[in-house]
ZAMARGU-4260 file (C-alpha; in steps of 0.2 Angstrom, whole numbers, plus 5000, padded with zeros to 4 digits):
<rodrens>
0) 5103/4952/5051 | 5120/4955/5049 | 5130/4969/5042 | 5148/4969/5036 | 5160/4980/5028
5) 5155/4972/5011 | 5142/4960/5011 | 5124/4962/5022 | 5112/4948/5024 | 5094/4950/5029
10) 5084/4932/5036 | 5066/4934/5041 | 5054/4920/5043 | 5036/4919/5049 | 5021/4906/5054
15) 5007/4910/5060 | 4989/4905/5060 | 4982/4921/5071 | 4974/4930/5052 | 4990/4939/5054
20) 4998/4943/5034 | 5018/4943/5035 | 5020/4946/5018 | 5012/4962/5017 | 5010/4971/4999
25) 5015/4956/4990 | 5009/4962/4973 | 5018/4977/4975 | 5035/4969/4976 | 5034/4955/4963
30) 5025/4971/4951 | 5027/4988/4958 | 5018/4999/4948 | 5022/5017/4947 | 5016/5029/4937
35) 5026/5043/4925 | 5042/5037/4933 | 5058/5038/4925 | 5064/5018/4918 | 5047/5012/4925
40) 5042/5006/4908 | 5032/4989/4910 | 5026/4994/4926 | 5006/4993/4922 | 5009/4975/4910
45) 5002/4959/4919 | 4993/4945/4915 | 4970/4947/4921 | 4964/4929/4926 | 4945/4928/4920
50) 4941/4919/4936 | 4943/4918/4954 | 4937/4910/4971 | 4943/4923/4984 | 4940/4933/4999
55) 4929/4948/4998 | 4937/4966/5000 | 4930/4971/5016 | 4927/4989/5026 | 4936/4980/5040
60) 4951/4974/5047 | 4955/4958/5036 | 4964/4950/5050 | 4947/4946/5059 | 4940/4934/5044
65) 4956/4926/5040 | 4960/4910/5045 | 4974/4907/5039 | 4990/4895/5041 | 5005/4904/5033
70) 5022/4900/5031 | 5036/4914/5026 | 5054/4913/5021 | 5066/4927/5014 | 5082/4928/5013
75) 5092/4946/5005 | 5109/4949/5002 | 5121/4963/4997 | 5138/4958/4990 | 5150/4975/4983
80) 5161/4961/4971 | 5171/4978/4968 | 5169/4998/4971 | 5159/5000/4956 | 5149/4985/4956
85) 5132/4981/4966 | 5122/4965/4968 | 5106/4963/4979 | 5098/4948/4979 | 5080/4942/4987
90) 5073/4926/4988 | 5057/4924/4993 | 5048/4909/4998 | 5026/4907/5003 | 5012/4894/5008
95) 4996/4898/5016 | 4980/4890/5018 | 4967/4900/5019 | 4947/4898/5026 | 4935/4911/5024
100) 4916/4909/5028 | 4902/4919/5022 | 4882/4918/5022 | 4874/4930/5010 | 4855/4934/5005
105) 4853/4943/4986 | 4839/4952/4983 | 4836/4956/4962 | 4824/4971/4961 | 4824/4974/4939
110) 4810/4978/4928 | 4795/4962/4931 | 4810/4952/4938 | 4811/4947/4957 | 4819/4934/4966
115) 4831/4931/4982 | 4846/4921/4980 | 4852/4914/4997 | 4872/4906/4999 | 4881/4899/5011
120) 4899/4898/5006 | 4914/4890/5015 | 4932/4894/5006 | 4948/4886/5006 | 4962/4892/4998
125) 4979/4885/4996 | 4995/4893/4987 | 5014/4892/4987 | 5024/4905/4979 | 5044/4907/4975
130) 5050/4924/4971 | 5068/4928/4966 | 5077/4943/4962 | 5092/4948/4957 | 5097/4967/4956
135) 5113/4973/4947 | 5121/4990/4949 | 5137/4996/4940 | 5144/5012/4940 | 5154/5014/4923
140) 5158/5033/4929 | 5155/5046/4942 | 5141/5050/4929 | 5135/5034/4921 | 5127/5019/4928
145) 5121/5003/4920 | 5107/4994/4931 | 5099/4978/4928 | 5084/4968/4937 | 5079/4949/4933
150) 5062/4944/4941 | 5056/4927/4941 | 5040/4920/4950 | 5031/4906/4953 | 5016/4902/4959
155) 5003/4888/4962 | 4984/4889/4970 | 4971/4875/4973 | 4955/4886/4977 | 4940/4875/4985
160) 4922/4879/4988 | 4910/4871/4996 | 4892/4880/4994 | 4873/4878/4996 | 4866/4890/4985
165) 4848/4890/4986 | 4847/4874/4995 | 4857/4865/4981 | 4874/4858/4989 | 4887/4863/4977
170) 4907/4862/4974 | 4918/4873/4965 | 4937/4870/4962 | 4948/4881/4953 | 4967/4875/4950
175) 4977/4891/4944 | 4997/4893/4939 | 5006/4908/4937 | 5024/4909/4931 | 5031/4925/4928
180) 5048/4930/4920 | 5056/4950/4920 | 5070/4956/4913 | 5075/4975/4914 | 5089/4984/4909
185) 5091/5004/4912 | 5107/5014/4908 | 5107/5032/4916 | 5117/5046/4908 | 5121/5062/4916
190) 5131/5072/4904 | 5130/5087/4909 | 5127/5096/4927 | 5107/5096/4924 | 5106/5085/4909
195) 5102/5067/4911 | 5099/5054/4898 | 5091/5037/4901 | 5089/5021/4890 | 5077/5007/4897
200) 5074/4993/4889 | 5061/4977/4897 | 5053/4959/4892 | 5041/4953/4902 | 5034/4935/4899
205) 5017/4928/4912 | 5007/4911/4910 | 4992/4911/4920 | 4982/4893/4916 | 4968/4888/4924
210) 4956/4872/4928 | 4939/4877/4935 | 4928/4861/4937 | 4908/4863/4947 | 4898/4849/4951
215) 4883/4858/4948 | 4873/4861/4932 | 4864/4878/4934 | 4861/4884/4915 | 4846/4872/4908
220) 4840/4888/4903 | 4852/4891/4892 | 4856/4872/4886 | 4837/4863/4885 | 4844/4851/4874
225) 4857/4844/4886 | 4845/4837/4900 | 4859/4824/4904 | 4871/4836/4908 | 4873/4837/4929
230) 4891/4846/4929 | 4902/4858/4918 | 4920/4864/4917 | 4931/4875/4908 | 4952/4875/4905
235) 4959/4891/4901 | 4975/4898/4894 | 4982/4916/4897 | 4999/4923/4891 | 5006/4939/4890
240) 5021/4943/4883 | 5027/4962/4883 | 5045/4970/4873 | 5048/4987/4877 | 5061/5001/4875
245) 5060/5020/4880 | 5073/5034/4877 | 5071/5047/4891 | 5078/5064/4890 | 5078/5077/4904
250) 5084/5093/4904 | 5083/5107/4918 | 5085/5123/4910 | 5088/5141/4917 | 5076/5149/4931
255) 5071/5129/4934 | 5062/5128/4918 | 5061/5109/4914 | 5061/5101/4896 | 5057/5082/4894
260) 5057/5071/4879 | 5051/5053/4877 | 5054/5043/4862 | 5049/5024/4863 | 5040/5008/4856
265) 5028/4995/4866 | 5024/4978/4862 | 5011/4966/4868 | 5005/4949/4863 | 4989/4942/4874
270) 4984/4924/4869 | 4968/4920/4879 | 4960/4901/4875 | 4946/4896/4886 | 4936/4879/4880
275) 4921/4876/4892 | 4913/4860/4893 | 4897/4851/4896 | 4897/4835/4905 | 4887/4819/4912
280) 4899/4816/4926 | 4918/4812/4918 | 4909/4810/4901 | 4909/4827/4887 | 4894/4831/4883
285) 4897/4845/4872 | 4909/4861/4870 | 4894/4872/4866 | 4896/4884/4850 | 4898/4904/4859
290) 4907/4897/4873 | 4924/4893/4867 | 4938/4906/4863 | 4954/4907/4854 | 4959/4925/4854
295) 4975/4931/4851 | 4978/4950/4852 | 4993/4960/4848 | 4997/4978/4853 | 5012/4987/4845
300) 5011/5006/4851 | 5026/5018/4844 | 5024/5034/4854 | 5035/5052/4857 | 5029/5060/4873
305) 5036/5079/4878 | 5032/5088/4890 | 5039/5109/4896 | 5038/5117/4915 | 5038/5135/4914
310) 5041/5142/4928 | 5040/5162/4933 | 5040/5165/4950 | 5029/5156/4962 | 5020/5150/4945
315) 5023/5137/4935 | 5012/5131/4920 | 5015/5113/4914 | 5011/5109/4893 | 5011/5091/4889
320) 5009/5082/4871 | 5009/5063/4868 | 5009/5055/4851 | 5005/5038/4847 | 5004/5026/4832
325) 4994/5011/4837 | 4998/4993/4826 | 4984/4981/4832 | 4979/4965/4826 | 4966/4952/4834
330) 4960/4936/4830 | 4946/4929/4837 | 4942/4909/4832 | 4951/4913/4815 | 4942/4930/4811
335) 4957/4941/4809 | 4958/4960/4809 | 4970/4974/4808 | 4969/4990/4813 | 4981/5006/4811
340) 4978/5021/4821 | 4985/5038/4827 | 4982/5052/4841 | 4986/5064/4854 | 4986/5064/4871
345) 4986/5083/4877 | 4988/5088/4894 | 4989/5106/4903 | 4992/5112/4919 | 4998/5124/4931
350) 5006/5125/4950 | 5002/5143/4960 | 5010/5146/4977 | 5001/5162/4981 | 5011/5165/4998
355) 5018/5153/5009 | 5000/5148/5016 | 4992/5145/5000 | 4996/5133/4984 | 4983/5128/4970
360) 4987/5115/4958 | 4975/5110/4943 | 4975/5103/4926 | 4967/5097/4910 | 4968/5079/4899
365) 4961/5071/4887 | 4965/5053/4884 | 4963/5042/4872 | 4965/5023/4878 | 4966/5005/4870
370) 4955/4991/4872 | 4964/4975/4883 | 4962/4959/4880 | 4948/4956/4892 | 4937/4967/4882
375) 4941/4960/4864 | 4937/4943/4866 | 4921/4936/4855 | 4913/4923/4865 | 4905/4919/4883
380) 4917/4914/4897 | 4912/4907/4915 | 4918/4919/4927 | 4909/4911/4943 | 4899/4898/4946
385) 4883/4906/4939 | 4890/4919/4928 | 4895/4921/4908 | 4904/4937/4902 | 4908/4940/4886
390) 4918/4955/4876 | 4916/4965/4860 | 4923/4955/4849 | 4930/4970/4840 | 4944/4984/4842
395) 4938/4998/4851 | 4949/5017/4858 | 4940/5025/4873 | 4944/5044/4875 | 4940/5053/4892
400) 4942/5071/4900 | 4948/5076/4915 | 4949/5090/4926 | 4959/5091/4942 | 4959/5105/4955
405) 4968/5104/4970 | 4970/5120/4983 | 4980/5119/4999 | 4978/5131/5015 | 4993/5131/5027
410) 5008/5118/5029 | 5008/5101/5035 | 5018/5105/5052 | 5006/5122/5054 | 4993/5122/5069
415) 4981/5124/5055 | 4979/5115/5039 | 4966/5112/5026 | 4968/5101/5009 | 4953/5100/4995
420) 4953/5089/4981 | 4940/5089/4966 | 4942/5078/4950 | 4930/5078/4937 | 4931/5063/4925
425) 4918/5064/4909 | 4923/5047/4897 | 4915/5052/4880 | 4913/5032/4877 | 4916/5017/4888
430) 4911/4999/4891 | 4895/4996/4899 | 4887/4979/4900 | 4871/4973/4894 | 4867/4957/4907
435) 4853/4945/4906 | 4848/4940/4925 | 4839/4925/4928 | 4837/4919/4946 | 4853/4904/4942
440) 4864/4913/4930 | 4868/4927/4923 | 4875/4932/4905 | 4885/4949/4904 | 4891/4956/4888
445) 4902/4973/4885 | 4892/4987/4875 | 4902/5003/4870 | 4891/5016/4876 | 4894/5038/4874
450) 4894/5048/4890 | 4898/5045/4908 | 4903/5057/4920 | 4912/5056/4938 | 4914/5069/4950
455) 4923/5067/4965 | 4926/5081/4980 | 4935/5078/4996 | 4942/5088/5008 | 4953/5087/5023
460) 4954/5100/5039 | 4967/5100/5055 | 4967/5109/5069 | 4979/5107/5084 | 4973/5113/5102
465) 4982/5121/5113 | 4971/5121/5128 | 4970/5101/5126 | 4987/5096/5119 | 4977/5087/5105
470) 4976/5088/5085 | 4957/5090/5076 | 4954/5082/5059 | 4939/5082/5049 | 4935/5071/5033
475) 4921/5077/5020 | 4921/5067/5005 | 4908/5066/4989 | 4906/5056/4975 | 4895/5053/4960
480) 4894/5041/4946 | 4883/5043/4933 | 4883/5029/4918 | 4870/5018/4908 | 4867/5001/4903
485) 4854/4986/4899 | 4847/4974/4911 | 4833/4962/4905 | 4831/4967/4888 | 4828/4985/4894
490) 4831/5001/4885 | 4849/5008/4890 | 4844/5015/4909 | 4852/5028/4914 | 4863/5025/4935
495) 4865/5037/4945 | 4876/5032/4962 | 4881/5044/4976 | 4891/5042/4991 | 4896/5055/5007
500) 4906/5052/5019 | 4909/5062/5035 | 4920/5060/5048 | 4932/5067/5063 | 4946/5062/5074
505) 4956/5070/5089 | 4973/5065/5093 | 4981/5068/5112 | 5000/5073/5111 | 5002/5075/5132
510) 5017/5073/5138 | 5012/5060/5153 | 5010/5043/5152 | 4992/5042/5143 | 4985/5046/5127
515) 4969/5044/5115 | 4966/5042/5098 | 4947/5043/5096 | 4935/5045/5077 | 4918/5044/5069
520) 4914/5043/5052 | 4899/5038/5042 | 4896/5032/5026 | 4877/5038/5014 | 4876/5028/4997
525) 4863/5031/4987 | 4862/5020/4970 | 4845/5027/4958 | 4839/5019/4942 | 4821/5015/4940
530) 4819/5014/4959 | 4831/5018/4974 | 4841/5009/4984 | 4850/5019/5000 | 4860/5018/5015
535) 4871/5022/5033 | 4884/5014/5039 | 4894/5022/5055 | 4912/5017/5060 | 4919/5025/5076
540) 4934/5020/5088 | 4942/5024/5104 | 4964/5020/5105 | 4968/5022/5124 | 4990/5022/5126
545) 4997/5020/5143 | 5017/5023/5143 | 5023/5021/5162 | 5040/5022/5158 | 5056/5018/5146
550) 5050/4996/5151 | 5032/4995/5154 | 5017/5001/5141 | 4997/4995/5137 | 4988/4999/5121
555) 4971/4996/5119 | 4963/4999/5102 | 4942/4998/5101 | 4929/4998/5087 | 4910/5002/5084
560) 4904/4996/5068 | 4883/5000/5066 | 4874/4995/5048 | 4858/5008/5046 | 4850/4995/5037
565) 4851/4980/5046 | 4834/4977/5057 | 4842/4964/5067 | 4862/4963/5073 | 4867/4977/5065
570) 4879/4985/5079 | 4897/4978/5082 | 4909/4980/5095 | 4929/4974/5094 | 4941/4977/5107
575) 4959/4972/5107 | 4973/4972/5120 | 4993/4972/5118 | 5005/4975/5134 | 5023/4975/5134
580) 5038/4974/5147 | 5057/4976/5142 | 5066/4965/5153 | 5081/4968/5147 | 5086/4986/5136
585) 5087/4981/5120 | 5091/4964/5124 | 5072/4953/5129 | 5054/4959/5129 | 5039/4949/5134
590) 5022/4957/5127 | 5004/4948/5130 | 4992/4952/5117 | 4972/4949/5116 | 4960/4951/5101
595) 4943/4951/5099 | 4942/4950/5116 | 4923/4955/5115 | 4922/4937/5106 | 4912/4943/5092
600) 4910/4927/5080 | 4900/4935/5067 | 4898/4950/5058 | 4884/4956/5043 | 4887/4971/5035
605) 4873/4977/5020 | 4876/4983/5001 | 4867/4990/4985 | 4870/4991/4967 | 4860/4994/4953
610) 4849/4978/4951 | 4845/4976/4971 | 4854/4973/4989 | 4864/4961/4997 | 4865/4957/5016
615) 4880/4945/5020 | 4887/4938/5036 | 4905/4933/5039 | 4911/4922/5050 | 4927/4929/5060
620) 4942/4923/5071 | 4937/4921/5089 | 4943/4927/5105 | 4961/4923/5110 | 4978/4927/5118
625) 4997/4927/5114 | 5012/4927/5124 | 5026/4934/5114 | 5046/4935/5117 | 5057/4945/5109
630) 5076/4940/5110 | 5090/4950/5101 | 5109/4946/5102
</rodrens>
């Protein structure tokens, strides 16, 4: 790092093979997305791939299952050219390979159909990615200010697999680009004392092709006639290109009323081309009718949003009003269709501080939502190595209602504090599936079905002791999902899923050298349809901190992992280990670090859903120790 009078440059680079991720939120910087931000126009526009080869998401710190063998470069830089001129720039430069293990037994519970899947999976992922950007500011006044912000991004992964899926020895490999071009341009406006005007405008331009290629053929089900056939593939296209422009008005009026008024036009062009083939080793077999797509689907939405804070007192009642005329057109293997449409987005809330220990906030919407691209398409598309999905085919709006109430007792930096949260969510149409399981595929296609309904309660209580120099917390959380579909030919079956979770934690703030951290918290889920599927997971942890002086500290960090369901290994212990010494102030540290120092090399955790339950066993990093040095000059 170093800092001048008018230029500041920022190095940082990273390897590591110890699970450890130095790029952190990656996603977030190459597309942050914020939502109801002033110029953040765009934000929620990227390309969806169809298909993937990736890590699970787990409960669990991601460090202990990833074996990875990363590289990192950035490089930033501030120049001031001149007093009113800014530039920031960032390059940004990624390789990692990654390997993730996992054992998995499936078992399918629907209707007369039932069968066990078992996997075994070995995962190798390797990417590079090159970020730039460059950030432009440019104050024309003491009141007006021209910004402007050019991303570009590319990106290459090989993704390899290597799995015996019921005995049968199979290999997937998935070759994916992504290149990604972002130009914004914002003026800001403020011409009066609380007047602001702003203008953005944005062109957004992502490829995202991909080769999938499996050595297996798992679908003579569906293709009897190809008995030849002993491998398939499928090449896919997707592109997105996005044009917008918003005028933004904002204007605080007396007693902190605030006016704001949105006028603005969004365009969207998707061309999604998947051709998937049948083959005899490197010879074409067929490209099978109803698996091949060429969709293009364009979405131009002209729109005027308002929206008034009134405010009276310790009250203040919020009316929003969104109108938009939707353009869309979709071509699907040559069948075009057009459609025109208009509606409104009405929104009502309010905002009550009763005194100073009490605060409610709630409001009502109703949206109305257009179909993406990956619900329009007409034809099948392999998604995973034993799965076919497919779209409507057709245009399609959802609406939805929503209720949120939020009430808040006592202030964060108060002694006691409590926080509750309830959102009700009742979609008056969405897309459901109806999926047709067989023990080596499945085929999943998109049904617009009337009435769901999610309800979601959580609330949060602290306390801080006195007598024991430490802060209470308590966790309750409740949600259900109720929703329908078709398995197997079924009549449309209504779901039912519920979840609770309950927990506590207790903080030490003593003022000596030692401290604790400790928790618990357990997790019910409970999935009903024509039978039920439930269960109990418990996560708890004890954080010990030793701080002997201004040179010398221990933190010790430890974890209980139990699965109710799981007859056999289903309790898990971690316990890691970091020390530090400052040799020098501010000049050299040593630290010696231990993880997993239990040397747990396994782990199985257990899931439902509504066709059946899953038990799957990761393999994780093992036991080992670092030496670190710190220098700064």
């Amino acid at each position: 790092m170093n800092f001048g009078k008018k230029n500041k440059y920022y190095f940082f680079t990273n390897l590591n093979n110890i699970g450890f991720d130095a790029t952190g939120d990656l996603e977030g910087l190459i597309r942050p997305f914020r939502i109801n931000d002033p110029a953040s126009i765009g934000d929620n526009q990227s390309v969806n791939s169809l298909l993937s080869l990736s890590q699970n998401q787990l409960n669990f710190k991601q460090n202990r299952t990833n074996f990875n063998n990363a590289e990192l470069v950035s490089l930033n830089a501030i120049f001031n050219p001149t007093k009113k001129l800014k530039v920031k720039t960032l390059g940004f430069f990624n390789w990692d390979e990654t390997d993730f293990f996992r054992n998995s037994v499936d078992i399918v519970n629907i209707n007369s159909s039932n069968f066990t899947n078992t996997e075994n999976y070995e995962l190798c992922n390797k990417k590079r990615i090159a970020f730039g950007k460059i950030d432009l500011i440019y104050d024309i006044s003491k009141t007006k200010m021209l910004e402007a912000t050019t991303k570009y991004n590319n990106g290459s992964f090989y993704n390899g697999a290597n799995l015996i899926f019921n005995g049968n020895s199979t290999i997937e490999n998935l070759q994916q680009q992504n290149n990604l071009f972002d130009q914004k341009i914002s003026y800001t406006n403020k011409f009066k004392d609380k007047k602001v005007f702003l203008l953005t405008g944005r062109f957004i331009d992502e490829k995202a092709p991909q080769n999938y290629h499996l050595n297996k053929f798992f679908y003579q089900d569906s293709f009897p006639e190809k008995a030849d056939a002993n491998n398939a593939s499928q090449l896919s296209e997707n592109q997105m290109q996005f044009a917008g422009i918003n005028a933004h008005l904002l204007d605080r009026r007396k007693n902190e009323h605030l006016m704001e008024l949105q006028l603005g036009n969004e365009y969207r062009k998707d061309l999604l081309w998947t051709t998937f083939s049948l083959l005899e080793d490197e010879i074409v077999l067929e490209q099978p009718d109803g698996y091949q797509n060429r969709t293009s689907y364009q979405l131009n939405d002209l729109y005027f949003k308002s929206k008034y804070r009134l405010k009276i007192k310790n009250f203040g009642l919020v009316g929003k009003l969104d109108f938009h005329q939707l353009f869309n057109k979709l071509e699907n293997n040559n069948d075009k269709s057009n459609q025109s449409l208009f509606f409104i987005n009405p929104s009502v809330g309010f905002d009550w501080k009763i005194n100073n220990k009490n605060k409610i906030v709630s409001s009502y919407s109703y949206n109305t939502t257009n179909a993406k691209i990956l619900d329009v398409y007409g034809d099948f598309v392999l998604t995973g190595f034993r799965s076919f999905s497919k779209g409507t085919g057709n245009f399609n709006q959802l609406d939805a209602s929503s209720v949120v109430f939020n009430h808040q007792l006592g202030n964060w930096s108060d002694r006691f504090f409590a926080n509750t949260f309830i959102l009700y969510n009742k979609s008056h149409d969405f897309f459901s599936t109806n999926t047709l399981i067989e023990q080596n595929y499945t085929q999943t296609e998109k049904i617009l079905i009337q009435d769901r309904e999610f309800i979601n309660v959580n609330s949060k209580l602290d306390y801080y002791f006195n007598f024991i120099s430490s802060n209470l917390k308590l966790n309750l959380g409740y949600n259900q999902n109720e929703f329908k579909n078709i398995v197997n030919d079924s009549d449309l079956r209504q779901v039912t899923s519920k979840n609770y979770n309950y927990g506590l934690k207790l903080r030490s703030g003593f003022k000596g050298i030692f401290n604790y951290h400790l928790g618990a918290e357990w997790i019910s889920t409970k999935i009903q349809t024509t039978i039920e599927n439930s269960f109990t997971d418990n996560v708890s942890f004890l954080d010990l901190s030793f701080v002997f002086d201004d040179k010398f500290d221990v933190q010790m960090q430890s974890e209980r992992y139990y699965f109710g369901n799981l007859e056999t290994g289903n309790t898990y212990y971690f316990l890691d280990l970091h020390t530090r010494y400052k040799l020098i102030k501010d000049k050299l540290t040593l630290s010696l670090t231990g993880k997993n120092l239990f040397n747990t090399k396994r782990f199985r955790n257990f899931s439902i859903s509504d066709i059946g339950s899953t038990t799957t066993e990761y393999r994780l990093l093992p036991r080992f120790a670092l030496i670190k040095i710190e220098y700064r000059f």
